[in-house]
N, C-alpha and C positions, 0 to 999 in steps of 0.2 A: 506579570512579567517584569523584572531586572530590568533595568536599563543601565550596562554598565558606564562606570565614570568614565567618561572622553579622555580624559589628561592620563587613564590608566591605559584606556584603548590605546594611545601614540603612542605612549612608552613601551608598552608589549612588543606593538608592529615594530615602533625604530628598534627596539634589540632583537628584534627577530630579524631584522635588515640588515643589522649587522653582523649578526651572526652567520647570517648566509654570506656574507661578504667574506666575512673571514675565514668561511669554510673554502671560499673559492680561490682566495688567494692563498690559501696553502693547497689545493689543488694543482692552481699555477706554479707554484713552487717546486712542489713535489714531480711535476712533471717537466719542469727544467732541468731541476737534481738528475733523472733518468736521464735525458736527452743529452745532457754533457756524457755522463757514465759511457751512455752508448757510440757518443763519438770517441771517448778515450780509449774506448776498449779495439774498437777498429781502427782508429790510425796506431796501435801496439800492436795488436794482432794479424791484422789484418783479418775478411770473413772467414769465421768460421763455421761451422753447423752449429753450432751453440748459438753465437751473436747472430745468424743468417733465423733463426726461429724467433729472437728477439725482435728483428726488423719487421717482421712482418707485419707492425701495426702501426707502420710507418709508411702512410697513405703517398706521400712524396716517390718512394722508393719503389713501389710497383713496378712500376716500369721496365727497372734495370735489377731488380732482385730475382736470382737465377732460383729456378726449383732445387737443385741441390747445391752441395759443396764438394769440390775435389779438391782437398787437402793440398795437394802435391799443386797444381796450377795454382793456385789461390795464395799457398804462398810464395810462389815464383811470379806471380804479381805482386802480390806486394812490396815484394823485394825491387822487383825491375823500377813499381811507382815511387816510393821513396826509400828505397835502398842506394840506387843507381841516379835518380835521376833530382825529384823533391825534396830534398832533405826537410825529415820536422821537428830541427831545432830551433830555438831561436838565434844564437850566435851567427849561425849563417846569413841570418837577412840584417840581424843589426850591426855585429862587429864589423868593424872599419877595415878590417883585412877579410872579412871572411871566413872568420874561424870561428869552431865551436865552441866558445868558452864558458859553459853554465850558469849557473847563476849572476855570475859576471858580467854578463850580456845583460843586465835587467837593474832596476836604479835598485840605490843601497835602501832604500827604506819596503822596496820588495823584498828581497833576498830572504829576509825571514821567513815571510808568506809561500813562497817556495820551496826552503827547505823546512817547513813546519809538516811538509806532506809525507816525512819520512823517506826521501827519495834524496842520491846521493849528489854529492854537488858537479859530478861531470853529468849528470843525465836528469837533473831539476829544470831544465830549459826545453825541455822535450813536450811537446803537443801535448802528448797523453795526460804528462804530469801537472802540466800548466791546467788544465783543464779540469783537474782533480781538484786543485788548488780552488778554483771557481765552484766546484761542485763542495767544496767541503765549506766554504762563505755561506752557501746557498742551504747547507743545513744546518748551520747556525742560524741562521736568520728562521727558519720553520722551527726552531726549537724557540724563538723568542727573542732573539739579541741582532740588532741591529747593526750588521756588515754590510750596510750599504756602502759608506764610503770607502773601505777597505776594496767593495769589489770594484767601486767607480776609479778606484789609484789601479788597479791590478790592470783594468782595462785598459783606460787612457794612457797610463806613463808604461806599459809595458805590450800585453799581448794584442791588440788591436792591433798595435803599428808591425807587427811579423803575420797575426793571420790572415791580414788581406791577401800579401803577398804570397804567404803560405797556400792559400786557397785558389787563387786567382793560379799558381803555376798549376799544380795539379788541374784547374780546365783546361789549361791551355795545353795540357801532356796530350791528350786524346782519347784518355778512360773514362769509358759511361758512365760506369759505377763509381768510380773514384772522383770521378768529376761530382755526381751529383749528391754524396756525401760532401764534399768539399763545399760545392753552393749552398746544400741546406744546415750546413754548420755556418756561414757567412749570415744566413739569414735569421739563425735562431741566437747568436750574440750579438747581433743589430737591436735584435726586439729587445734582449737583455740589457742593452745597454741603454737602449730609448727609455727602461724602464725605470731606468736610474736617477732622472731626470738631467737637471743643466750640470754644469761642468767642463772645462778644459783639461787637455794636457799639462803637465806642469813643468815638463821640459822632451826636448826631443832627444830620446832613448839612443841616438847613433851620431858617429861624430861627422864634422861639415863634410860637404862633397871637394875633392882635390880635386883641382883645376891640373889634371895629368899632363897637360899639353904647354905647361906655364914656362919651363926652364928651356925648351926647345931642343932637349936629351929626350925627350919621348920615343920609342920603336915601338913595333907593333908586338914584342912581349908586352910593354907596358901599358898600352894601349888596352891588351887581348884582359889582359889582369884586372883591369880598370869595370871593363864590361862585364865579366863575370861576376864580380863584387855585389850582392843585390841592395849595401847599401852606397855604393856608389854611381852607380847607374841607374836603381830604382827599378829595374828591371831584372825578371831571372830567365836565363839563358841555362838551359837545361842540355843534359847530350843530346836528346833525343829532339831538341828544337835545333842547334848548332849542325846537328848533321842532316838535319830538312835545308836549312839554307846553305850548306854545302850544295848537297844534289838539287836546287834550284838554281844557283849558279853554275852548276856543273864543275866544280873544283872538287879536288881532293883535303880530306880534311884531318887524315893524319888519325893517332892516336892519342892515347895521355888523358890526363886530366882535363876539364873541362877550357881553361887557360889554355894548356895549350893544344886544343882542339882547335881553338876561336884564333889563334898564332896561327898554327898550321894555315887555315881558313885562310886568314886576310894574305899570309905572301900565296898563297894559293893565287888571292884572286889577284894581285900583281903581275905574277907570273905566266897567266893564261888570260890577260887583258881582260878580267872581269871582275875590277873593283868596283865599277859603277851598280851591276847587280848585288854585289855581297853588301857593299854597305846598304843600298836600298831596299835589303830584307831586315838588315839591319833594323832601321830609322822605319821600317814598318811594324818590326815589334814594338819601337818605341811608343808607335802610335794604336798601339791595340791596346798596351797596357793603360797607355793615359785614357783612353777610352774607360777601360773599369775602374781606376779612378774618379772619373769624371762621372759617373754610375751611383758611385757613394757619396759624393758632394751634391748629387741631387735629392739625398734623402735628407737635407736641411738639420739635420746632428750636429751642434757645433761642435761637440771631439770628433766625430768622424771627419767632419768638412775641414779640420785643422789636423789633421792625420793624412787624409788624399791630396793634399793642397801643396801637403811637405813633399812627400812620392810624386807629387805630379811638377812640381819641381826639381828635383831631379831629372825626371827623366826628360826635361826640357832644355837643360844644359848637356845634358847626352846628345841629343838632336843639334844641340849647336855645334859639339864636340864631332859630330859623325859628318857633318856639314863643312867644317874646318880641315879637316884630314880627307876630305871627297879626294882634295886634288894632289893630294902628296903622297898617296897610299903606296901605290909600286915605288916611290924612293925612299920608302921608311926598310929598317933593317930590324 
């Protein structure tokens, strides 16, 4: 009998170790590349019979994945969820006024990484796109080329600091299914990013919080403006959350934009002596959302925990802001 050489036996097994390693980790790969695809394709689409056959090996989604698709409701949902209510751009959550402005919204050394994805510059800010952007990093690296740090900048100085937020309104809208795409997209760029290893931020994507109340010209337009802004309050007040705290105060709350929904609202609650309820629905959002905040800073990420820490700041000078205004509210104009 042979007794083959030892020092050839290790060398065999370690490349045969690694080679299963790096079968697996293009495995992993490969099935991150899909699971971005598949959320792109649903915050664009919304379900359809197509994507709704896709889902189905998505153990997460049982639950709330319907047997068929009705075209016609399905996309009057998706409309209602981020047509009407969540917007999924980024401008929305980072621009300093609240507007949507593309690529603009995202530091100048993304911008390219953005519109490299063929997508135009009023709509490169868009979930799907942004997402694609990740998804096409993610097949370069499975071809061989290391975009790590490319994806670690895309992450940290750019789409983390709107997904939370992006994600965290859509639970808080009250859609099953929308909700629980939304959490399992939270949870699968968490892992991607842990997988990144160390790293920070290298600046904060949105400008400082205005101190609205500083000049003592403030009213409750300006006010109402301020709250809506999700990067100034750090918080997103949607229609469909602004007219639950209406009908819990029991004030009317008008129509319009979301501004001045939240206008209408506060001389509402002036007017029918129930500014101490409107604002403490208020100052209760504030403390749901730092709640999910405080959610991600316990997953010990230093980019995350320096990303929740900035939003959770925020929305703690909003607390102080809503606190400050308790008792002047019916004689603001």
């Amino acid at each position: 009998m042979t007794v083959p050489c030892p020092g050839l036996f290790w060398a065999s097994t370690e490349a045969t170790q690694a080679a299963r390693l790096m079968d697996e980790t293009r495995d992993h790969l490969i099935g991150r590349v899909l699971a971005y695809r598949l959320f792109g394709d649903f915050f664009r689409h919304g379900l359809t019979t197509e994507l709704r056959s896709r889902l189905d090996v998505v153990d997460d989604l049982q639950k709330v994945l319907p047997s068929s698709v009705d075209s016609d409701e399905w996309g009057a949902r998706h409309y209602e969820v981020l047509g009407m209510n969540v917007v999924p751009q980024a401008g929305w959550y980072l621009d300093k006024t609240g507007m949507l402005g593309g690529i603009s919204s995202g530091p100048e050394h993304l911008q390219s990484l953005l519109m490299g994805n063929g997508t135009s510059s009023e709509s490169a800010d868009h979930i799907s796109n942004e997402l694609a952007v990740v998804e096409h990093l993610l097949r370069f690296e499975i071809d061989g080329d290391d975009t790590t740090p490319e994806q670690r900048r895309l992450l940290d100085d750019h789409l983390l600091w709107w997904l939370f937020p992006f994600c965290f309104a859509i639970g808080r809208f009250g859609d099953d299914f929308y909700g629980e795409v939304a959490a399992l997209l939270v949870d699968v760029v968490i892992d991607h990013r842990a997988d990144l290893g160390t790293g920070l931020p290298s600046e904060v994507p949105m400008a400082g919080q205005a101190d609205v109340l500083a000049d003592g010209k403030a009213g409750i337009k300006e006010i109402a403006q301020h709250l809506t802004v999700v990067s100034q309050s750090g918080i997103v007040l949607t229609r469909r959350r602004i007219e639950d705290m209406a009908r819990s105060a029991e004030v009317p709350r008008g129509f319009g934009d979301r501004a001045q929904m939240l206008s209408n609202l506060l001389r509402s609650a002036g007017q029918y002596d129930r500014v101490e309820q409107t604002l403490a629905s208020i100052a209760d959002e504030c403390k749901t959302w730092k709640g999910l905040y405080q959610g991600v800073r316990r997953l010990n990420v230093n980019a995350l925990d320096q990303i929740a820490a900035e939003w959770t700041d925020r929305i703690d000078n909003t607390l102080a802001m809503i606190d400050r205004i308790s008792g002047e509210l019916g004689s603001l104009k």
